[in-house]
C-alpha positions, 0 to 999 in steps of 0.5 A, spaced: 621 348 470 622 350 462 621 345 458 627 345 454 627 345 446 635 343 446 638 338 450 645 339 453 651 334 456 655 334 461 660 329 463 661 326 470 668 323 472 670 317 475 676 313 477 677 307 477 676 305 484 669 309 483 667 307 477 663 300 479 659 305 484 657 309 479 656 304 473 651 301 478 647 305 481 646 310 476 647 315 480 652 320 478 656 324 483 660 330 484 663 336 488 663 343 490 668 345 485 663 342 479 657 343 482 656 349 477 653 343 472 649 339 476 644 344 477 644 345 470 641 338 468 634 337 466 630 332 465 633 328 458 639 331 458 645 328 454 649 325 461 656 321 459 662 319 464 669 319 463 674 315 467 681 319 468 684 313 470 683 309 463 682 314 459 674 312 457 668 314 456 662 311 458 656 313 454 650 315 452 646 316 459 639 321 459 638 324 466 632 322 469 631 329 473 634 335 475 640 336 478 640 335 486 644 336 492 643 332 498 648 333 503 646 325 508 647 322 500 648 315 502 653 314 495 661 315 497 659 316 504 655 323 502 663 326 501 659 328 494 653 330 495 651 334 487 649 328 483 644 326 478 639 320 477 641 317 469 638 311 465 641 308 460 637 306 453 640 302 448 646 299 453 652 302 455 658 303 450 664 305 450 669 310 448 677 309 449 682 314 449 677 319 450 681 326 452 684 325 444 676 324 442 676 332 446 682 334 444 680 334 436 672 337 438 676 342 442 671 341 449 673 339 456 670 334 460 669 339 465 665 344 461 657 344 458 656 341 452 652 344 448 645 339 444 650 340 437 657 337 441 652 332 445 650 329 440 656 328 436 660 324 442 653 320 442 654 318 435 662 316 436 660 312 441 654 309 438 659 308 433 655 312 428 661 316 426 669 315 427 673 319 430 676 320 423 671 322 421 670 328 426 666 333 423 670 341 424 665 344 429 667 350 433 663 351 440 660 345 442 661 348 449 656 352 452 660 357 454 653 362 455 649 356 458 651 357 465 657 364 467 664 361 469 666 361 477 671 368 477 678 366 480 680 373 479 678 380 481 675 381 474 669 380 473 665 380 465 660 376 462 657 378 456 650 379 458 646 380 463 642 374 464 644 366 462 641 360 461 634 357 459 630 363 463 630 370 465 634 372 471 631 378 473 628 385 467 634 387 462 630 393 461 630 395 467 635 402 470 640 399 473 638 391 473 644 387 477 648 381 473 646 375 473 652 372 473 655 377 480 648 373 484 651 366 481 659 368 482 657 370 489 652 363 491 658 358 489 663 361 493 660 363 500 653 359 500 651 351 500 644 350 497 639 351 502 641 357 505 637 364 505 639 369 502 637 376 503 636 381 498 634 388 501 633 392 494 631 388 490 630 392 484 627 387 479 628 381 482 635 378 479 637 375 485 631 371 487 630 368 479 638 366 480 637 364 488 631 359 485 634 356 480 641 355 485 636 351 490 638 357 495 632 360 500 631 367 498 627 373 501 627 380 497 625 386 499 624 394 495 621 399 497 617 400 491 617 393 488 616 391 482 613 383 482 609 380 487 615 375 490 619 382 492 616 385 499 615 392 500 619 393 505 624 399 507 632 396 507 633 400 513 628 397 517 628 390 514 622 385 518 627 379 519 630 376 525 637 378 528 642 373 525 637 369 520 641 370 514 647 367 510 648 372 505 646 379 503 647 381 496 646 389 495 646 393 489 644 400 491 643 407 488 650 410 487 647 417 487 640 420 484 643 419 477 637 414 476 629 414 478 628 408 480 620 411 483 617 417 486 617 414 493 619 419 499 623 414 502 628 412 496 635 413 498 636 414 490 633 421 490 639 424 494 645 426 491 652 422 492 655 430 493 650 430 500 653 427 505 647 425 507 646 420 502 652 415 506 648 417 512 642 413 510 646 408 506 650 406 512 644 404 516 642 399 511 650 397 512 647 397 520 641 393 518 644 387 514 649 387 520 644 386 525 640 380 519 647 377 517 649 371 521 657 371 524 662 368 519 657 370 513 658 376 508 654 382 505 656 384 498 655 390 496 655 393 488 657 399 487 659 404 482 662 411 482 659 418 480 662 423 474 657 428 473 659 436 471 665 436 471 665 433 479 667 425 481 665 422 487 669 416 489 662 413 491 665 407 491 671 409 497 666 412 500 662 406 501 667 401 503 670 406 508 662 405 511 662 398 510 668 397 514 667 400 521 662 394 521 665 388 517 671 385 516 673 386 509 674 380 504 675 383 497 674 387 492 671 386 485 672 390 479 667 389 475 665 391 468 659 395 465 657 392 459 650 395 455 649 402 459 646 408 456 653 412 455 656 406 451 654 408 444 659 412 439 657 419 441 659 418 448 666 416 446 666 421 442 665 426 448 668 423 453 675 424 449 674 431 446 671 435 453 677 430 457 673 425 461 671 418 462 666 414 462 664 409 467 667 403 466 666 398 472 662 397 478 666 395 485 663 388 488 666 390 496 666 384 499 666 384 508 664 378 512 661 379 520 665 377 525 665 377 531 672 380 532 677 382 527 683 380 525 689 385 527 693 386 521 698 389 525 700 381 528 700 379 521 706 376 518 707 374 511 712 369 508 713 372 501 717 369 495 720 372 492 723 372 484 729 373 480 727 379 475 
């Protein structure tokens, strides 16, 4: 791991009924929903516990290591099994009415705190300041540290990357966001899982996967480091039902040049039929590598060029189905491509056409049979207008 020149904080969360445990054993828990921050710690990171029962806050801890997850942990019976060793330095202090203290400093005990807002909750409790005499600071949160989990179909992010090391090349055509690789871990995977990446480009999924604790194995066809295997997605050497989740950013015509290689789908047109035909039998590969009740993602966006749009987006989920059951579609947002500069808007408004502005995420599962929509039955509630 990076050594880290800024520390973060990070609050756990107790009750009443929990709090001795905790306190004792120094050994901070928590459960999927909040598992997003345990793999954020680091050695010597600000760590405090809040009791949502009595409203206080306990405090200032220091992680002894990184964050963990071990499903057969002994503490609660293994029902939380995300947590942190801590150590204490200078006793153990005491904050009441501590969710008046994060209303004024305008922070969640469910969010990363950043060095700056660690240390000041460090300081309250060391009684080195009073609360009022809270300093006026914004953005004690940080927000970039690690991308929020999406609960809608929408999905932006500022950056490509985020948090303390690289995740993947930014420079190169087409790089994968981090944030989809993320989003996608903590929704359909448990630390320890394998996930595949058949085209993996720059490697974001392998830089994301190993800082998640997931097991990854990322093929291309032409790759570009040396923990990417050179390997064609149609003709991937894995076992049947080996994996838990594919990921897939694939070209969406030959709009980009990715390399010179013969094989490279990237090479055929989106307007040659041919071109869905080979992608197709990347679908059929990752059907044959996925296991049952497990899902391929697949990001991809649609092609306008001279005056033609090709809904490359439709023609792929249309694929995708014949094999999968569909789960969903994500939209997501392009940030940073090559088109979005002012002479672009310019053109897309004067000659009447638009610029790509999202990506889909098709989400399909493997399933052994598919549900029949037409037994489906649904009891909607309905709303006055």
């Amino acid at each position: 791991m990076v050594e880290k020149n800024e520390r973060h904080g990070f609050i756990f969360a107790c009750t009443k009924k929990s709090e001795n445990e905790f306190l004792e054993k120094l050994i901070f828990t928590t459960n999927r929903t909040y598992a997003y921050k345990v793999f954020a710690i680091r050695k010597g990171d600000f760590v405090f516990l809040y009791n949502l029962d009595t409203d206080v806050l306990y405090g200032t801890f220091q992680a002894k290591g990184d964050g963990m997850y071990d499903k057969n942990l002994s503490i609660f019976n293994g029902r939380y099994p995300y947590y942190v060793k801590v150590e204490v330095n200078g006793g153990i202090k005491t904050l009441k009415n501590a969710s008046r203290i994060f209303k004024k400093l305008k922070i969640s005990w469910k969010s990363i705190l950043s060095d700056e807002g660690a240390k000041i909750l460090k300081s309250l409790l060391d009684g080195e300041i009073e609360e009022d005499n809270l300093p006026n600071r914004n953005n004690l949160e940080d927000e970039l540290f690690r991308p929020p989990i999406f609960s809608t179909t929408l999905w932006d992010y500022p950056k490509q990357s985020y948090g303390d090391t690289p995740k993947g090349n930014n420079k190169y055509p087409g790089v994968t966001p981090a944030f989809i690789i993320y989003n996608l871990l903590y929704r359909y995977t448990e630390p320890g899982d394998l996930v595949c990446d058949p085209m993996a480009g720059s490697g974001t999924t392998i830089d994301v996967c190993r800082e998640e604790r997931r097991r990854v194995i990322a093929f291309d066809i032409v790759p570009t480091r040396k923990d990417i295997i050179q390997a064609d997605a149609r003709n991937l050497p894995l076992k049947d039902e080996s994996v838990d989740l594919v990921f897939i950013d694939s070209p969406y015509g030959d709009n980009i040049r990715y390399n010179d290689h013969p094989l490279n789908i990237g090479h055929i047109p989106a307007t040659d039929e041919k071109f869905f035909d080979e992608l197709e039998k990347v679908m059929k590969e990752a059907y044959r590598i996925l296991k049952y009740g497990k899902v391929l993602a697949w990001l991809i966006g649609d092609q306008w060029a001279k005056g033609v749009f090709i809904p490359v987006g439709f023609k792929v989920y249309e694929r995708l189905v014949k094999y999968f059951e569909p789960v969903d579609i994500v939209c997501v947002v392009r940030r940073n491509q090559s088109s979005n500069t002012p002479f672009w808007h310019s053109k897309a408004i004067q000659h009447n056409f638009y610029l790509r502005g999202f990506k889909y995420l098709i989400i399909v599962r493997k399933t052994k049979e598919q549900k029949k929509i037409e037994n489906l039955k649904i009891k909607w509630s309905y709303y006055e207008r």
